[in-house]
BALOBA-1460 file (C-alpha; in Angstrom, 3 decimals):
// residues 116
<rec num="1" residu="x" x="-64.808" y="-11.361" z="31.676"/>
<rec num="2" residu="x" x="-61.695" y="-13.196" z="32.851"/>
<rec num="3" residu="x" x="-61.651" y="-15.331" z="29.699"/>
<rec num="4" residu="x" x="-61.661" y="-12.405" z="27.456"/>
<rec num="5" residu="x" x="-58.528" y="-10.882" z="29.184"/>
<rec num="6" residu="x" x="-56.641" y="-13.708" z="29.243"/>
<rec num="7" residu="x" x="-56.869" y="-14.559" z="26.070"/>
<rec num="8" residu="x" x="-56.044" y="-11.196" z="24.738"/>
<rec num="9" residu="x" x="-52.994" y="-11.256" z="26.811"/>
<rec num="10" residu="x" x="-52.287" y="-14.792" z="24.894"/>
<rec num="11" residu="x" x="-52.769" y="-13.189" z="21.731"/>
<rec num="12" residu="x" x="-50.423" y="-10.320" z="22.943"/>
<rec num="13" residu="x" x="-48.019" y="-12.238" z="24.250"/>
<rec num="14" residu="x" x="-48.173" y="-14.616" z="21.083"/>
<rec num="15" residu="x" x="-47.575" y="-12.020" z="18.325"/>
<rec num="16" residu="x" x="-44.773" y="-10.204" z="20.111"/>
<rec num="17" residu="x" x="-43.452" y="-13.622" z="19.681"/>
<rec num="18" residu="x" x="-43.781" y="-14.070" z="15.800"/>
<rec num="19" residu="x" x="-42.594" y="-10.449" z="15.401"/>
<rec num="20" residu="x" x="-39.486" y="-10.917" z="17.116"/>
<rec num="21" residu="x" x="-39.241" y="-14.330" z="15.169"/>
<rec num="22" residu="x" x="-39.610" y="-12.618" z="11.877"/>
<rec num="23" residu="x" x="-37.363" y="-9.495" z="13.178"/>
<rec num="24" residu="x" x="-34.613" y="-12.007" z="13.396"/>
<rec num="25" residu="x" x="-35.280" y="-13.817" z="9.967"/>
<rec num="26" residu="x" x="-34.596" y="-9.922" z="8.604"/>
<rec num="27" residu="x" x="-31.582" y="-9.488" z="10.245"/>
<rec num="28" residu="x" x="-30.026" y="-12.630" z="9.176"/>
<rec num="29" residu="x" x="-31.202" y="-12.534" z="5.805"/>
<rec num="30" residu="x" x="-29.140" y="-9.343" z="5.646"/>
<rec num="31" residu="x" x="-26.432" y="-10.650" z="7.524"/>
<rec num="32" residu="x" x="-25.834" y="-13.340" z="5.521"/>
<rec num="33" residu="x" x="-26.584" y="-10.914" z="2.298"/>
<rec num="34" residu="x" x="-24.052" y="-8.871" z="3.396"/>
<rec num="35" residu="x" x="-21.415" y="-11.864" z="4.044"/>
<rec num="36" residu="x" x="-21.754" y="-12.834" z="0.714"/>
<rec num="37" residu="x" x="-21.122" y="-9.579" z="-0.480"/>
<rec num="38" residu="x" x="-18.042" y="-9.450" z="1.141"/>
<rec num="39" residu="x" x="-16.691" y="-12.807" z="0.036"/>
<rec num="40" residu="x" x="-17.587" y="-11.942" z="-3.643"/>
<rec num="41" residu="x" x="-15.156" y="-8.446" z="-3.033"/>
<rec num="42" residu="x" x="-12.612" y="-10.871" z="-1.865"/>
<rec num="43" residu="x" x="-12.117" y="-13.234" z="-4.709"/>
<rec num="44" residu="x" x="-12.847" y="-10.476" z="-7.140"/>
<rec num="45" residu="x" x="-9.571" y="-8.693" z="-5.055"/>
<rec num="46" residu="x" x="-7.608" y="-11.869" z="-5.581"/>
<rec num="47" residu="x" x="-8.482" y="-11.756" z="-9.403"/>
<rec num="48" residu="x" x="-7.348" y="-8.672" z="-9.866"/>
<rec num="49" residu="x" x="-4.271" y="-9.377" z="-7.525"/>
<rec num="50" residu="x" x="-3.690" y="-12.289" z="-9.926"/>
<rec num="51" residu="x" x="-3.561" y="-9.783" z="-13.064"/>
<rec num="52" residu="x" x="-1.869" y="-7.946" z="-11.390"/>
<rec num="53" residu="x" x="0.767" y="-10.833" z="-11.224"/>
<rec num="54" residu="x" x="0.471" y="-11.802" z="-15.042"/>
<rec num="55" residu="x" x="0.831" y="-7.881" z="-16.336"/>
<rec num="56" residu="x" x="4.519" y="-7.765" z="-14.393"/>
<rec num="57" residu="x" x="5.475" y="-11.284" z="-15.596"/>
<rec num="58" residu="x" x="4.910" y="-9.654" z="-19.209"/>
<rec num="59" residu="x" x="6.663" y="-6.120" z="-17.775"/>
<rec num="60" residu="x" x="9.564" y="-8.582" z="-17.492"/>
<rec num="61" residu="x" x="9.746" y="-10.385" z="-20.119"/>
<rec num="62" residu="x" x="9.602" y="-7.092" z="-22.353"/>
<rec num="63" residu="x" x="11.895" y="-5.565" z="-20.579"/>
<rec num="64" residu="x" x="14.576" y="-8.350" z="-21.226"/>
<rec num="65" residu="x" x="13.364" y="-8.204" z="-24.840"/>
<rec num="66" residu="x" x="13.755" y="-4.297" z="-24.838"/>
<rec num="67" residu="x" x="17.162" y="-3.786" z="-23.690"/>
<rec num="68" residu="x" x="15.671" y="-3.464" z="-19.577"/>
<rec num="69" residu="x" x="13.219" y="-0.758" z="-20.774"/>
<rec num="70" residu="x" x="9.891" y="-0.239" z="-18.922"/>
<rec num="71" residu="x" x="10.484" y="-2.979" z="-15.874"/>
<rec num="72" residu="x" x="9.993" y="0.258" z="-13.463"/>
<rec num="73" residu="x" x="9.490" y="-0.512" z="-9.832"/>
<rec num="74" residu="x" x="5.844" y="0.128" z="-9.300"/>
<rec num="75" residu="x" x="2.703" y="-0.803" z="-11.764"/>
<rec num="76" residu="x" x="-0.639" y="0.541" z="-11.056"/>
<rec num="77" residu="x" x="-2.889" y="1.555" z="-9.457"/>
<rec num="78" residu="x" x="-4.570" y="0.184" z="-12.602"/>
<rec num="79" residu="x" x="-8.835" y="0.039" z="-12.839"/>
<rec num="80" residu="x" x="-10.159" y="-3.231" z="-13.921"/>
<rec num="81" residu="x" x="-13.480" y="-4.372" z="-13.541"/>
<rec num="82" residu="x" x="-14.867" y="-3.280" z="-10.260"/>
<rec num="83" residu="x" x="-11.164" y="-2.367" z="-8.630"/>
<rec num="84" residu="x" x="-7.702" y="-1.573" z="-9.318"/>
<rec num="85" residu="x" x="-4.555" y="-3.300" z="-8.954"/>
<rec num="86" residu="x" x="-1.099" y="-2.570" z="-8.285"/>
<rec num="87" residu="x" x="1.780" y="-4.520" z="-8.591"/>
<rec num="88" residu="x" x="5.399" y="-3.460" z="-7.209"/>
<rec num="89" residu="x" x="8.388" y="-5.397" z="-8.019"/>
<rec num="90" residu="x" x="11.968" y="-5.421" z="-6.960"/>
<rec num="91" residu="x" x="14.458" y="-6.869" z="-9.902"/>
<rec num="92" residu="x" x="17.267" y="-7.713" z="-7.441"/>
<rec num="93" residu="x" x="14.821" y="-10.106" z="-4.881"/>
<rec num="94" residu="x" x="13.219" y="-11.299" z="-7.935"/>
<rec num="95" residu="x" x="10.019" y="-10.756" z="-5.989"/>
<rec num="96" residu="x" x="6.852" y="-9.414" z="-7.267"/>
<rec num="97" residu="x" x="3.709" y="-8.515" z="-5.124"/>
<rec num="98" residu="x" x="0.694" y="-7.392" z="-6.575"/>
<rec num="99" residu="x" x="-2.277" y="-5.956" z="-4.523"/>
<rec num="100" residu="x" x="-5.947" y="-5.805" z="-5.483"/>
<rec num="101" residu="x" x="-8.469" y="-3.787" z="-4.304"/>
<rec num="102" residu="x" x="-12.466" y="-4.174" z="-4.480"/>
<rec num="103" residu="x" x="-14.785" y="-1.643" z="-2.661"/>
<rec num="104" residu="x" x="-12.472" y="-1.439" z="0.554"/>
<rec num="105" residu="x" x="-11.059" y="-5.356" z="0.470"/>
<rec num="106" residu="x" x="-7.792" y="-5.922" z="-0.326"/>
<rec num="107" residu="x" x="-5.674" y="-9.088" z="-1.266"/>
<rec num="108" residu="x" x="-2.000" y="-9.228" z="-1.412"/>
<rec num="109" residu="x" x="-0.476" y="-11.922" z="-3.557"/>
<rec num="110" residu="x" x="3.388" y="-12.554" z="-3.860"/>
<rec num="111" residu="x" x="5.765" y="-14.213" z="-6.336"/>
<rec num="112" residu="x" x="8.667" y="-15.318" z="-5.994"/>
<rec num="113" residu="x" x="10.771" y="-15.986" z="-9.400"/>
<rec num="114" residu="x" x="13.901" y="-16.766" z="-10.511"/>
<rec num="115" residu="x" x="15.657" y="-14.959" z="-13.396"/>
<rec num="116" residu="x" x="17.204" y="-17.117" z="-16.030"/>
């Protein structure tokens, strides 16, 4: 009679083990799912960002070609892809800084140019 309780104490004891073993795969499974979510936001932010960058360098350069026509101060927010982007730039600091956004991320990138 002792055997029998013992070992179903052991067999207790031994699958609260595996469960909490397999509850912790789960959460880092998701963890890391979620992780990789994020970084894919990011770059896809930085993208954008990066248009962003490219549609003011061509803002600029038809502007100069059209007498300083449409080089306002602000761009955006435009939707591409998954996000928007926006791009502000200030003509005197010859400075442009574009910002995109994916599902809550953000990434800021800045250029600095100089007018010829």
């Amino acid at each position: 009679m002792n055997r029998r309780g013992v070992a179903l104490i052991t067999v207790v004891v031994i699958m609260l083990t595996i469960a909490l073993i397999g509850a912790s795969l789960v959460e880092l499974a998701s963890t890391v799912n979620i992780s990789a979510h994020n970084m894919i936001d990011e770059a896809k932010a930085r993208y954008l960002a990066e248009a962003g960058i490219a549609q003011a360098i061509h803002t600029l350069r038809t502007a100069a070609t059209d007498t300083g026509k449409g080089a306002g101060e602000t761009i955006g927010p435009i939707p591409l892809g998954d996000g928007v982007y926006t791009v502000t730039f200030n003509i005197k600091d010859s400075l442009i800084i574009s910002v995109g956004e994916v599902n809550g991320v953000s990434k800021k990138v800045q250029l600095q140019y100089s007018a010829l």
